[in-house]
N, C-alpha and C positions, 0 to 999 in steps of 0.2 A: 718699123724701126726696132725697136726690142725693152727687154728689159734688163737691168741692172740689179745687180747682186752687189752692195759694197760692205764691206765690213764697217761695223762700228768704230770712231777713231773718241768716244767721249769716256772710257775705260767701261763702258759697260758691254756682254758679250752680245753679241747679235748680228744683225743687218739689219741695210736700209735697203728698201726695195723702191726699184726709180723705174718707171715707169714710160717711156717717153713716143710722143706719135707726132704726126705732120698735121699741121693745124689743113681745115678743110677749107681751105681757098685759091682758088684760080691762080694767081701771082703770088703765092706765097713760096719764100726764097728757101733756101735748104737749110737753115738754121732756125726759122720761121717751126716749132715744136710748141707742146703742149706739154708738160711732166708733173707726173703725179708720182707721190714718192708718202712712204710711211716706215718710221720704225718698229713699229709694231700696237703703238699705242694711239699717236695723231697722224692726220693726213696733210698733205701737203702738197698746195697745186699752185702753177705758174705757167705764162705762159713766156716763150723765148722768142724774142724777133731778131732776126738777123743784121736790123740796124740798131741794135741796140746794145752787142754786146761789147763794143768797146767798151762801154763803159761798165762793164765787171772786171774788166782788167786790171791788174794794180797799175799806178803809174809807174812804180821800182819793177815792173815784172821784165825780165831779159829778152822778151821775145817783139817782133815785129806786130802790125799789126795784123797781115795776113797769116805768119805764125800763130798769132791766137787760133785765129779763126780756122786754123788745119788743127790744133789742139782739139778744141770741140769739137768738131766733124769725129774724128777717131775715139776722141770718151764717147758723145752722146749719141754718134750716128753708126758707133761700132764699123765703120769706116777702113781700111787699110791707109796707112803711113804713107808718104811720098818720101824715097831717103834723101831726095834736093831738098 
């Protein structure tokens, strides 16, 4: 999968380094990831199940729910866009 580079958004200068892989199991879905992530000081690890991320969604957020889920694929999976 890869790693991420994202800029600081807390006014301090830096990056967060995000880390993300495919958890190691037979049935595990495409969103099914591990991410380890650090700004330079703490680490930070989590794991993402692909049934689980509606509910990171805001309920005000404009998108469907299969929308989300093409959202993440292109941030986390560094993915290509579908323009449907």
């Amino acid at each position: 999968m890869g790693l991420l580079r994202i800029p600081r958004q807390d006014g301090q200068e830096g990056f967060v380094l995000v880390h993300i892989a495919p958890l190691a199991q037979k049935a595990a879905a495409t969103l099914d990831v591990k991410i380890l992530a650090t700004e330079g000081s703490a680490p930070f690890a989590l794991t993402l199940k692909q049934n689980q991320i509606q509910k990171l969604k805001s309920k005000k957020a404009p998108c469907t729910d299969s929308e989300w889920e093409a959202i993440l694929e292109v941030i986390l999976l560094q993915q290509e866009s579908d323009p449907e």
